[in-house]
FILO-709921 format. One record per residue (C-alpha): residue number from 1; residue in three letters; x, y, z. Coordinates in pm, 1 decimal, always signed. Example, Ala and Ser with C-alpha at 12.3 -4.5 7.8 and 13.67 -1.06 7.14 Angstrom:
// residues 2
   resi   resn         px         py         pz
      1    Ala    +1230.0     -450.0     +780.0
      2    Ser    +1367.0     -106.0     +714.0
END
This chain:
// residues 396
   resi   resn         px         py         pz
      1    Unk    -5168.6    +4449.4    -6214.1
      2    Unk    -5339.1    +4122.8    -6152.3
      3    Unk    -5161.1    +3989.7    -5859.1
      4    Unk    -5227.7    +3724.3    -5657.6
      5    Unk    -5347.9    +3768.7    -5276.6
      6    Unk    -5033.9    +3694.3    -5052.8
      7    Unk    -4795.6    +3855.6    -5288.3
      8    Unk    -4730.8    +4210.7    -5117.7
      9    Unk    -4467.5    +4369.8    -5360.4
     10    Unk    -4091.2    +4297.8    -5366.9
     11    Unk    -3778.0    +4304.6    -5128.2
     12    Unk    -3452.4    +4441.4    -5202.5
     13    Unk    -3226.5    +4157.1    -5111.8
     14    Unk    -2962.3    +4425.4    -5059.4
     15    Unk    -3116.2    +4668.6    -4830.2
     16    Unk    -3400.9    +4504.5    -4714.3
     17    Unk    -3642.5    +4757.8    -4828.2
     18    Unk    -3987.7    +4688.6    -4875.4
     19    Unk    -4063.5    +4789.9    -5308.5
     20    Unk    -4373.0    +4821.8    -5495.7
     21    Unk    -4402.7    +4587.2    -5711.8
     22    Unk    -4481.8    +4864.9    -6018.1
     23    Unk    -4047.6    +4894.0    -5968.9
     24    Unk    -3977.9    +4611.9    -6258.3
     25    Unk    -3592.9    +4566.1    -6156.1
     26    Unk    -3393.3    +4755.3    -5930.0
     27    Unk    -3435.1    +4884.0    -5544.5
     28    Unk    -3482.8    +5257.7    -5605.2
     29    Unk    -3283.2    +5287.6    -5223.8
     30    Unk    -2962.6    +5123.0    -5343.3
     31    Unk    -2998.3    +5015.9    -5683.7
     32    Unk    -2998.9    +4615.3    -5533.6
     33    Unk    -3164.4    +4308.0    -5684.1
     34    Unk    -3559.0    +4281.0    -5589.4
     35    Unk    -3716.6    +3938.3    -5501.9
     36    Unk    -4071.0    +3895.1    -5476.4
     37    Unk    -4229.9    +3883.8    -5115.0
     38    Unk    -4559.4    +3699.6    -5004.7
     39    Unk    -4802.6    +3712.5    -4681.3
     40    Unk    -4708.5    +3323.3    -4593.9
     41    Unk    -4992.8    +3374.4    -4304.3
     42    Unk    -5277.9    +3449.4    -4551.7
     43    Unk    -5144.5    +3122.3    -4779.8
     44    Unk    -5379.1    +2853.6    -4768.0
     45    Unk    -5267.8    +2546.3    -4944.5
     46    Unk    -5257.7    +2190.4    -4806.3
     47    Unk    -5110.7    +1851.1    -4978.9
     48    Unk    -5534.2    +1759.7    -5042.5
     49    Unk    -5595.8    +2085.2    -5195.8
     50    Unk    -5308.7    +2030.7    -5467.9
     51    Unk    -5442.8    +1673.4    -5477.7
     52    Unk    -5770.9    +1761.4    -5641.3
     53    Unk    -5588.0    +1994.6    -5926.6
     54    Unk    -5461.4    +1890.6    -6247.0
     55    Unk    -5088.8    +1867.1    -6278.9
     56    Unk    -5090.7    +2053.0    -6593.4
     57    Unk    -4877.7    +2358.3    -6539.1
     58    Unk    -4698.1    +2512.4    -6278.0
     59    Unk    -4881.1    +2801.1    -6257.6
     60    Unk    -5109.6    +2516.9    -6025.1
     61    Unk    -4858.8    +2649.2    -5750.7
     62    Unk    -5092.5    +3014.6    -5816.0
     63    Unk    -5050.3    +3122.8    -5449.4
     64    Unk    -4712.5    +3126.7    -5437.9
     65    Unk    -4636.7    +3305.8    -5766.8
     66    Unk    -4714.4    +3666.6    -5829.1
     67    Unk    -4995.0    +3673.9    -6094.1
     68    Unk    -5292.4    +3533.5    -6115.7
     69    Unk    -5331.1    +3213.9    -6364.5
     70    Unk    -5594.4    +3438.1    -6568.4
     71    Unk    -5384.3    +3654.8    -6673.7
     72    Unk    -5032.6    +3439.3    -6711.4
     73    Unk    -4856.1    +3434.8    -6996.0
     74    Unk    -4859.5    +3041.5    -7065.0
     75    Unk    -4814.9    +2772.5    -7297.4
     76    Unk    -4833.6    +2502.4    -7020.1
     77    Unk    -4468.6    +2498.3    -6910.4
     78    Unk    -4412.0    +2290.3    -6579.1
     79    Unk    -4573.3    +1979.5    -6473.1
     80    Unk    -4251.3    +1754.0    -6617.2
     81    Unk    -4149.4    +1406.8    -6557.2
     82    Unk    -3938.2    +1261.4    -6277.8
     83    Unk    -3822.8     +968.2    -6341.0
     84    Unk    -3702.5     +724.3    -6182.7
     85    Unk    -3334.2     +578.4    -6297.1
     86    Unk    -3289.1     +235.3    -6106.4
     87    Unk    -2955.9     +178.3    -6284.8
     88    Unk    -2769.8     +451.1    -6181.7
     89    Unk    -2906.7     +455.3    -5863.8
     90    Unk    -2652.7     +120.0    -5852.1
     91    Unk    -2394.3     +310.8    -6018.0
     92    Unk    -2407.8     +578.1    -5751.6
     93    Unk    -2468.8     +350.7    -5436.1
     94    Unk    -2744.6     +507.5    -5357.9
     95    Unk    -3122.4     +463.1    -5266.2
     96    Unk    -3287.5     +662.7    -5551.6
     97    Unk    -3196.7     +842.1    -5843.8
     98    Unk    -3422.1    +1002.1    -6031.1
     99    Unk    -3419.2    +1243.1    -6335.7
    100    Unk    -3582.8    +1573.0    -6345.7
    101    Unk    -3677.4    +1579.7    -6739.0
    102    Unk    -3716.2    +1954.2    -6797.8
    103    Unk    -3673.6    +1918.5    -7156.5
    104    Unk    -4014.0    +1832.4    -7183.1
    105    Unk    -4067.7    +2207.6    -7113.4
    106    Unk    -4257.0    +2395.7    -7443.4
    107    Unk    -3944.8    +2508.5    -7578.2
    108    Unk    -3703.7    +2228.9    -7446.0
    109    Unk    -3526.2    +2359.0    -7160.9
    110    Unk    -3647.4    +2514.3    -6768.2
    111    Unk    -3589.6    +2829.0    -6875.9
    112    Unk    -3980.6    +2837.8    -7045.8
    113    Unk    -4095.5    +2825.4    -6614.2
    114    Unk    -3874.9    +3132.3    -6534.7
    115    Unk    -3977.4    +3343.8    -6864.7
    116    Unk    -4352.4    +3236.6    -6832.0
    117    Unk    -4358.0    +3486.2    -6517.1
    118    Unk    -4065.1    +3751.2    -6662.8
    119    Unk    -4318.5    +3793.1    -6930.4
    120    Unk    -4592.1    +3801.4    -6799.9
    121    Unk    -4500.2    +4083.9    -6535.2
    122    Unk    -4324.8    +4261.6    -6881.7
    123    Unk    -4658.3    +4286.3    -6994.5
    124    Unk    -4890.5    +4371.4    -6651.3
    125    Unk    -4573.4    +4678.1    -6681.6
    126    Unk    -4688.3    +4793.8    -6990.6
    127    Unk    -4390.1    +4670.8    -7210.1
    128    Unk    -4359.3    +4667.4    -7553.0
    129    Unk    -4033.0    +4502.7    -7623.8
    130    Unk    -3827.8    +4285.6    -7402.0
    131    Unk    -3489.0    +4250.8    -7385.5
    132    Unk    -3199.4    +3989.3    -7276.3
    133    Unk    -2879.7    +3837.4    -7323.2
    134    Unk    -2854.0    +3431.4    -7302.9
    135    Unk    -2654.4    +3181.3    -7408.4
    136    Unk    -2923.1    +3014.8    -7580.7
    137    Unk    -3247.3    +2811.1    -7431.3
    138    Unk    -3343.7    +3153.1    -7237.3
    139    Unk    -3346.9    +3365.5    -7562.6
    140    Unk    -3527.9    +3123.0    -7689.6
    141    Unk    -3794.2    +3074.7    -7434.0
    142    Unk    -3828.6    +3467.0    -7369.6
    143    Unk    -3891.5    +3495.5    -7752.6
    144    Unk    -4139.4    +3226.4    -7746.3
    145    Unk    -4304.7    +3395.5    -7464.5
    146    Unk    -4282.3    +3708.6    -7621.7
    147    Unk    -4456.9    +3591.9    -7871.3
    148    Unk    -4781.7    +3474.4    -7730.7
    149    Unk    -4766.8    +3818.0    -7506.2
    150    Unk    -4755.5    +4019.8    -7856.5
    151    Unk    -4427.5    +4165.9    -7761.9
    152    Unk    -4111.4    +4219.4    -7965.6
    153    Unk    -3833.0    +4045.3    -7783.3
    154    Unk    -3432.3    +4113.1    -7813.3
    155    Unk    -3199.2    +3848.8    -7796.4
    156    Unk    -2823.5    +3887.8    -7774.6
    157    Unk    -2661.6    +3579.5    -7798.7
    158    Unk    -2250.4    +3432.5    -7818.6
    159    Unk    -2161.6    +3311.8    -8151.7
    160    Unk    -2126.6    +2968.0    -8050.7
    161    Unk    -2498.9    +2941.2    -7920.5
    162    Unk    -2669.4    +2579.3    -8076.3
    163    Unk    -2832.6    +2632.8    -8392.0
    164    Unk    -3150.8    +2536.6    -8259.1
    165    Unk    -3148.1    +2795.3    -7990.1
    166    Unk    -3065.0    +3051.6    -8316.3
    167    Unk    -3265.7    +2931.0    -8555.0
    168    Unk    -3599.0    +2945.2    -8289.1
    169    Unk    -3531.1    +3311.8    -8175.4
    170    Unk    -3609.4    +3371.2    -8560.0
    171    Unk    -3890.8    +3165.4    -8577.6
    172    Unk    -4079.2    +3298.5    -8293.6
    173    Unk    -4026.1    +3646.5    -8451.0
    174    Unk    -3736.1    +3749.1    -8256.7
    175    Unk    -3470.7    +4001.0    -8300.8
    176    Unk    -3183.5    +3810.9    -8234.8
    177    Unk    -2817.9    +3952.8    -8251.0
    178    Unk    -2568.6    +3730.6    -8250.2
    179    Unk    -2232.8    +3831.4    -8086.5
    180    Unk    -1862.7    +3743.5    -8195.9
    181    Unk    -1689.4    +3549.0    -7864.3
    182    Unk    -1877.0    +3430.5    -7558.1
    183    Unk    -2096.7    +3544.3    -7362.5
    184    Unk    -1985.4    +3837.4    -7169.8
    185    Unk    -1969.7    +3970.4    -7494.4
    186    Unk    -2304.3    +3923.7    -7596.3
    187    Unk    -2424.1    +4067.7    -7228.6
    188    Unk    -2164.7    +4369.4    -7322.9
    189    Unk    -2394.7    +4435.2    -7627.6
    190    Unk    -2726.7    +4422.3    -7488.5
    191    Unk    -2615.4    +4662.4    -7225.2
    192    Unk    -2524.7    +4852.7    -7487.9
    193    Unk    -2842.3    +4771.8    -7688.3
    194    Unk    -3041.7    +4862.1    -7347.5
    195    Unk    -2888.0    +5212.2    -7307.3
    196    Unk    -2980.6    +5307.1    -7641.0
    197    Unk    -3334.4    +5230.1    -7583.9
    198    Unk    -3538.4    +5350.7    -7315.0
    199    Unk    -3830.2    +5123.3    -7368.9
    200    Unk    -3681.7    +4818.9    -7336.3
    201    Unk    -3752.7    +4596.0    -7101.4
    202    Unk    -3482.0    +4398.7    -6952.3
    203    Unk    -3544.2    +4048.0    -6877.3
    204    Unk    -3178.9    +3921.7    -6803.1
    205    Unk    -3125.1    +3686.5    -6533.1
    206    Unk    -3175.0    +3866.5    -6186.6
    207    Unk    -3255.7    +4224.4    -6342.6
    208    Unk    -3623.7    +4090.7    -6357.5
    209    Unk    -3720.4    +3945.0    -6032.5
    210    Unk    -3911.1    +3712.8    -6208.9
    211    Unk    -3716.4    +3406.2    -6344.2
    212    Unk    -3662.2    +3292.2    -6057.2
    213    Unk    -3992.5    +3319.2    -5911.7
    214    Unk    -4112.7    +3107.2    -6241.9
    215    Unk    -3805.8    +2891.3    -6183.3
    216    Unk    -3842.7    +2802.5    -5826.5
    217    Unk    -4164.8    +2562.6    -5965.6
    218    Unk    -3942.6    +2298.5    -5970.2
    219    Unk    -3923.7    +2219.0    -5632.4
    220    Unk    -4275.1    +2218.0    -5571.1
    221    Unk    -4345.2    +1954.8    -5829.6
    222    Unk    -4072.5    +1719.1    -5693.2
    223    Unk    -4161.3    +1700.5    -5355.1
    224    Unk    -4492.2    +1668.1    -5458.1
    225    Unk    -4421.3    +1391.8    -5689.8
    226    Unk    -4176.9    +1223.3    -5479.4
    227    Unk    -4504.2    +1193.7    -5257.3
    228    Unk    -4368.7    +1502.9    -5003.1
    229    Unk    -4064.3    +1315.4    -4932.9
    230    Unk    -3783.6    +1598.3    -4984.3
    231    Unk    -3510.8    +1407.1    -5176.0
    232    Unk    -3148.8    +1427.5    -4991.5
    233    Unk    -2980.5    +1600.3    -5236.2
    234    Unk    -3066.1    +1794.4    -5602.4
    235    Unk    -2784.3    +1829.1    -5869.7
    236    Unk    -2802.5    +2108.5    -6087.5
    237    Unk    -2609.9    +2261.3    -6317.1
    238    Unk    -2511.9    +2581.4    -6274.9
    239    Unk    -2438.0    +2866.4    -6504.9
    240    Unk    -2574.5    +3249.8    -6373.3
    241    Unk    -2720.0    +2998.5    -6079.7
    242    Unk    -3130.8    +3116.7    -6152.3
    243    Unk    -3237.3    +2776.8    -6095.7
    244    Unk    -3064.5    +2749.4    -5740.3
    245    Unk    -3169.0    +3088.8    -5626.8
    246    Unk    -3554.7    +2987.3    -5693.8
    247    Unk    -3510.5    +2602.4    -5576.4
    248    Unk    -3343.4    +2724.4    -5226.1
    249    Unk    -3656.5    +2980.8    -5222.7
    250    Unk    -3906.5    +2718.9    -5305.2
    251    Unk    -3808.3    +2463.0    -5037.9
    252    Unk    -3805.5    +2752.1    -4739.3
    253    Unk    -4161.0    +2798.1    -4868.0
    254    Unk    -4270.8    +2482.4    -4856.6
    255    Unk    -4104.0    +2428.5    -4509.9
    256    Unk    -4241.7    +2751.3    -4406.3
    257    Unk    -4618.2    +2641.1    -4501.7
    258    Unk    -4590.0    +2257.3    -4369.0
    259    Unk    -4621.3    +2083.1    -4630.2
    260    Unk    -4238.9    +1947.8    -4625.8
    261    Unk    -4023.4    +1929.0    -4345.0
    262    Unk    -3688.2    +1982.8    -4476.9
    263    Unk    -3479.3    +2160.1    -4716.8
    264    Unk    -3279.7    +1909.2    -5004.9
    265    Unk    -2907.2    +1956.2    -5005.3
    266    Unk    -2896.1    +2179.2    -5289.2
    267    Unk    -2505.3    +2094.1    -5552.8
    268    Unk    -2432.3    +2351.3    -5807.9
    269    Unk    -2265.0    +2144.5    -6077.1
    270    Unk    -2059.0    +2290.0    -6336.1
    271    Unk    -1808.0    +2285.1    -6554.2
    272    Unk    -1413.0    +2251.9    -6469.7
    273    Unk    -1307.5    +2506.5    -6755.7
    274    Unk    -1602.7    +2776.4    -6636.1
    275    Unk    -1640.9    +2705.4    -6264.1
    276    Unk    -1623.7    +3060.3    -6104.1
    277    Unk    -1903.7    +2904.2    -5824.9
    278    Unk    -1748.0    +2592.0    -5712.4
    279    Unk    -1411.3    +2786.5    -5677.4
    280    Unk    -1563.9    +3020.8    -5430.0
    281    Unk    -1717.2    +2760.7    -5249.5
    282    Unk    -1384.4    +2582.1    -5236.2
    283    Unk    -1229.3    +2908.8    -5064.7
    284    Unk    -1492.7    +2971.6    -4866.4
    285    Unk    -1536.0    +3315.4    -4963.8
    286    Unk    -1902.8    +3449.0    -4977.8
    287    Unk    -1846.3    +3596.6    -5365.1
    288    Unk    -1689.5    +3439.7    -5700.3
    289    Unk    -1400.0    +3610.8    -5893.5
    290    Unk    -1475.1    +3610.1    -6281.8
    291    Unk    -1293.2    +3341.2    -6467.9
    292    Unk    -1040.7    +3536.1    -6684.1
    293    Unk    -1058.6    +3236.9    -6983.3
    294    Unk    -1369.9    +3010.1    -6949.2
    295    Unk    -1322.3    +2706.7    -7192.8
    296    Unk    -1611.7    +2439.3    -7174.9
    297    Unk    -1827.4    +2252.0    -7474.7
    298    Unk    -2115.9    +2321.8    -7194.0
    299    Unk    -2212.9    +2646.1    -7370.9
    300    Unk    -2498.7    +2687.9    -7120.6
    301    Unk    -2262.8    +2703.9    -6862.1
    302    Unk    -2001.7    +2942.2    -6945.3
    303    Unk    -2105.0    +3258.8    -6734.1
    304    Unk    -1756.4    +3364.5    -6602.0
    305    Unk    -1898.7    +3635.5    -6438.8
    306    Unk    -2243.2    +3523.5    -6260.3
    307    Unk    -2386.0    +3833.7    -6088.2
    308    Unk    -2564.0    +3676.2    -5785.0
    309    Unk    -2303.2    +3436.3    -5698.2
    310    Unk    -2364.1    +3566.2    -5362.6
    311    Unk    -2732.1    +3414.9    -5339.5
    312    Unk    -2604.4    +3114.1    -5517.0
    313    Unk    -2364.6    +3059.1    -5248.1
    314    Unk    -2601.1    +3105.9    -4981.3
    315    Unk    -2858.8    +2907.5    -5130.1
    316    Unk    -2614.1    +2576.1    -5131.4
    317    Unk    -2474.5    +2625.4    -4785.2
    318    Unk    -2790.5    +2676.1    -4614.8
    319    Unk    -2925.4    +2394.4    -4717.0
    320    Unk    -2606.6    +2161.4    -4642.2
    321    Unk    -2546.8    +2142.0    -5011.4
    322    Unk    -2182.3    +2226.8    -5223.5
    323    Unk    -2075.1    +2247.5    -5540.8
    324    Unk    -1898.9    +2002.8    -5773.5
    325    Unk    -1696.8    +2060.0    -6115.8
    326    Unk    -1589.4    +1807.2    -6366.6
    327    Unk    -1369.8    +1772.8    -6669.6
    328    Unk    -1596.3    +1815.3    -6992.3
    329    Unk    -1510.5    +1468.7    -7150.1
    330    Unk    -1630.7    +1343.1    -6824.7
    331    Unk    -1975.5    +1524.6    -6854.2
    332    Unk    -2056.2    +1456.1    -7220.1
    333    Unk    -1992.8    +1054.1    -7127.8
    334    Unk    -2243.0    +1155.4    -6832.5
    335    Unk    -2490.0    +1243.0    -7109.3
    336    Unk    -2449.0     +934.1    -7339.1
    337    Unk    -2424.3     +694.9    -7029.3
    338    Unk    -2757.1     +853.1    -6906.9
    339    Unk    -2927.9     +818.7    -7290.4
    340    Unk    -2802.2     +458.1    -7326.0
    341    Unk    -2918.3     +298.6    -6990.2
    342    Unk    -3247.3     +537.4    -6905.2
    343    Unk    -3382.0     +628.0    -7246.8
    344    Unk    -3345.5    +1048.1    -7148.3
    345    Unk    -3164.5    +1257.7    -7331.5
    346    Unk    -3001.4    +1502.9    -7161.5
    347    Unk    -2833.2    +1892.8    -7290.5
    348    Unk    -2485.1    +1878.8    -7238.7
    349    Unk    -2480.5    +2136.9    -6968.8
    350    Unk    -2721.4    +1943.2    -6790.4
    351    Unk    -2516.1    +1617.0    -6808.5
    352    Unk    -2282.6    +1813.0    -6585.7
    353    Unk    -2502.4    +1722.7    -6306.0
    354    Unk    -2506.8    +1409.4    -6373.1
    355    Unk    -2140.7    +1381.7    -6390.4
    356    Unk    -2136.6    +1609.4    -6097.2
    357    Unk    -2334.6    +1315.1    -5921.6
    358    Unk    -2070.8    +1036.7    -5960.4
    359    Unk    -1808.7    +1265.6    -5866.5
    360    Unk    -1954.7    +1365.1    -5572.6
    361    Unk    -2067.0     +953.0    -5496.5
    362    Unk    -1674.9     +876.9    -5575.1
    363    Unk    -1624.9    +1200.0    -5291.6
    364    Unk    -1810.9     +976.2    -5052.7
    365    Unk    -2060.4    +1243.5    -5023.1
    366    Unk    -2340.3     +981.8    -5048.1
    367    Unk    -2400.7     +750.8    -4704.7
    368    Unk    -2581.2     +470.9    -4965.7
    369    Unk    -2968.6     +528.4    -4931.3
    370    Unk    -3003.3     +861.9    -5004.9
    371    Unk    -3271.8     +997.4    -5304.0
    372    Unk    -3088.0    +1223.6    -5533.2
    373    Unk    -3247.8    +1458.6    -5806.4
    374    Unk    -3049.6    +1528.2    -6084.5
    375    Unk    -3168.2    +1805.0    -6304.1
    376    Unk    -3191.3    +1792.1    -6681.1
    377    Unk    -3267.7    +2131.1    -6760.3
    378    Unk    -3277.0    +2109.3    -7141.6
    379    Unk    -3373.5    +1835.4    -7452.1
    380    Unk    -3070.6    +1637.9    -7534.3
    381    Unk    -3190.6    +1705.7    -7919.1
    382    Unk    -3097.5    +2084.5    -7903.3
    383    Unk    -2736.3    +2016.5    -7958.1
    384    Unk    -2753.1    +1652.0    -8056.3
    385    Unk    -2462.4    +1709.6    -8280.8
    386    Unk    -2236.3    +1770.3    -7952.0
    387    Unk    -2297.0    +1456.4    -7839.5
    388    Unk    -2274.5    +1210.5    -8194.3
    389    Unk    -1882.9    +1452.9    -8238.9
    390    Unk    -1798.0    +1297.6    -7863.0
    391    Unk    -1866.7     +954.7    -7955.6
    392    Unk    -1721.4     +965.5    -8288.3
    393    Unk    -1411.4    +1092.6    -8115.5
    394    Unk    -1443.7     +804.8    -7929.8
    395    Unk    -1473.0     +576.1    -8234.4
    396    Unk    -1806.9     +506.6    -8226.1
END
C-alpha cells in the first residue's frame, strides 16, 4: 500500500485497539468501527507551506490523508468555493455568512471527497468490485470513482432516489439496484447482496474508514480560505452524519498541528419528519432511537437509523455545537430564498442547513457578529424538479 508517512494504521473507535491498516472495515478485537490514525509529531505542514501549493484538489491536504497523491484515485474533487452571502448575513443578524458550494464537486455533491479515498484504499486492497447502499449522490460518486479505478461498483438505492443520481450510476457503468421503499430497505438488500458475495467490497458509510477521512477535507479548505480564522459555527445537514464525523476530526487536527486555534461549533441540521439526531440531542442521551416512519422531500436525509449517531453526537457537543430540525416547506423556501438573493443553488437536503440557520438565529443562538458556514453539499440541478413543484405549489 502506498501510504503516506504519519499515517500508522487504524484505531478501533470501540476498543481502542491499534489495527493494521490491511483490515479494510472492522476491528478484528470487537468487530467496532476503524478510523484512521496519524503520527501528528512527524507532520510537518505550516500555513506558508500550503501557501505555495495549488488549491486544486484536496488531496493538497496529502499529510493528513492516508495515501499518497500518486497513487489517489482522483478526478480533482475538493478545492470548492466559499462564498460569501452578504444578504443573509442581514437576514441572520450576523457578521458573516458564507456558503460552502460543494456542488461544484465532479459529480455534484461532497460525497466525490469521501469516495475519492474509499476507492482508492478499495483498490491499494486488491478489490475488484465495490459495494454500497446510498440514497443517491454517494452511489453516484462511488460509481464514478469506480470507474476511473477500473472497478465494478454496486449500488443499492430507495426507489425515490433523483433521477439524476439513477440515471449516472448507469452511465458510469454501474450496477445499480433500485429498491421498492426507502432506504433501510435498500441497505436491507445490499446486506443481503454483500452476504452473497464474498468479494465485495463494502464501501457504506462507516464500514470503510475512509469517507470520512476524504470527507473531513472540508474543514481544511475553509479555515484556510477564511484566511485561518475558524468560523463560529458550520451548518450541515445531516443524514448518516459522515460529514460531521470527518469535520469534528479535521478541526482537532488542525488545532492539534497549530495552524488554527479553535474548533467551529459544529449544527447537524436535518429534517423534522427524519430527525433521529436532533431528537437525541434534545434528550440528552449519547445514542439515537430509529425513527419508526421517516417522511421528508429531503431524500438525502432520510436515514432513520444512522449507525454512528454516537460519533455524531460527540462530534457536535465537543465542539459547543447542537442540532436543529425544521419543517420541510420551511427548508425548500430555504433553497429558493438562497438561489434568488445569492445566485447558488442549493440540493434540497442541503437547504436544510440553511433553514437550520434561521431557526437557530430566531433561537437566539447567534450573539450578532458571528461567521457562520453553511454547507451545500450537493448541485441544486440534481433534483431541480423538487424545487420548480414547491414554487408552483406556491403559485409561482
Amino acid at each position: 500500500m502506498e501510504t503516506t508517512d504519519a499515517f500508522t494504521g487504524l484505531e478501533c473507535v470501540d476498543c481502542g485497539a491499534a489495527v493494521d491498516a490491511s483490515e479494510s472495515h472492522r476491528c478484528p478485537d470487537c468487530g467496532g468501527a476503524l478510523d484512521p490514525s496519524y503520527d501528528y509529531d512527524a507532520i510537518e505542514l505550516d500555513r506558508e507551506t500550503l501557501a505555495t501549493r495549488p488549491f486544486d484538489s484536496q488531496w493538497r491536504y496529502v499529510e493528513l490523508l492516508p495515501f499518497t497523491r500518486e497513487s489517489a484515485v482522483t478526478t480533482g474533487e475538493g478545492a470548492t468555493a466559499l462564498v460569501d452571502c452578504p444578504e443573509l448575513a442581514d437576514e441572520l443578524g450576523v457578521g458573516r455568512v458564507l456558503i460552502k458550494d460543494e456542488g461544484r464537486n465532479p459529480t455534484g455533491s461532497s460525497t466525490d471527497r469521501g469516495a475519492s479515498v474509499a476507492v482508492t484504499a478499495a483498490a491499494h486492497h486488491g478489490a475488484t468490485d465495490v459495494a454500497l447502499p446510498s440514497t443517491g449522490n454517494g452511489g453516484q460518486a462511488v460509481a464514478a470513482y469506480a470507474g476511473r479505478a477500473g472497478l465494478d461498483s454496486h449500488a443499492y438505492l430507495p426507489s425515490r432516489s433523483g433521477f439524476t443520481n439513477k440515471a449516472m450510476v448507469n452511465v458510469h457503468g454501474g450496477d445499480m439496484n433500485i429498491v421498492g421503499g426507502r432506504f433501510g430497505d435498500a441497505a436491507g438488500a445490499f446486506e443481503e447482496g454483500l452476504a452473497e458475495h464474498d468479494d465485495w467490497y463494502s464501501l457504506r458509510s462507516f464500514d470503510t474508514p475512509y469517507r470520512h477521512e476524504g470527507a473531513k477535507t472540508l474543514f481544511y479548505e475553509t479555515a484556510e480560505q477564511l484566511e485561518w480564522d475558524v468560523p463560529d459555527a458550520i451548518c450541515y445537514p445531516t443524514g448518516a452524519g459522515t460529514g460531521l464525523v470527518g469535520l469534528a476530526k479535521a478541526a482537532r487536527e488542525f488545532r492539534e498541528l497549530g495552524l488554527t486555534d479553535d474548533l467551529p461549533a459544529l449544527y447537524a441540521a436535518q429534517a423534522s419528519g427524519c430527525a433521529p439526531i436532533v431528537d437525541a440531542f434534545d434528550d440528552d442521551r449519547d445514542e439515537h432511537e430509529p425513527v419508526e416512519h421517516p417522511d421528508t422531500i429531503c431524500g438525502e436525509l432520510e436515514i432513520p437509523d444512522p449507525a454512528a449517531s454516537p460519533r455524531v453526537l460527540e462530534a457536535i457537543r465537543d465542539t459547543d455545537g447542537g442540532a436543529v430540525a425544521t419543517e420541510d416547506a420551511d427548508i425548500l423556501e430555504a433553497a429558493v430564498r438562497v438561489a434568488q438573493t445569492t445566485g447558488l443553488e442549493l440540493i434540497p437536503s442541503a437547504a436544510a442547513a440553511a433553514s437550520g440557520a434561521w431557526e437557530l438565529a430566531e433561537r437566539g443562538a447567534f450573539d450578532g457578529d458571528e461567521t457562520v458556514v453553511i454547507v451545500n453539499t450537493g448541485s441544486g440541478n440534481k433534483e431541480a424538479d423538487v424545487l420548480r413543484s414547491h414554487l408552483m405549489s406556491q403559485g409561482v
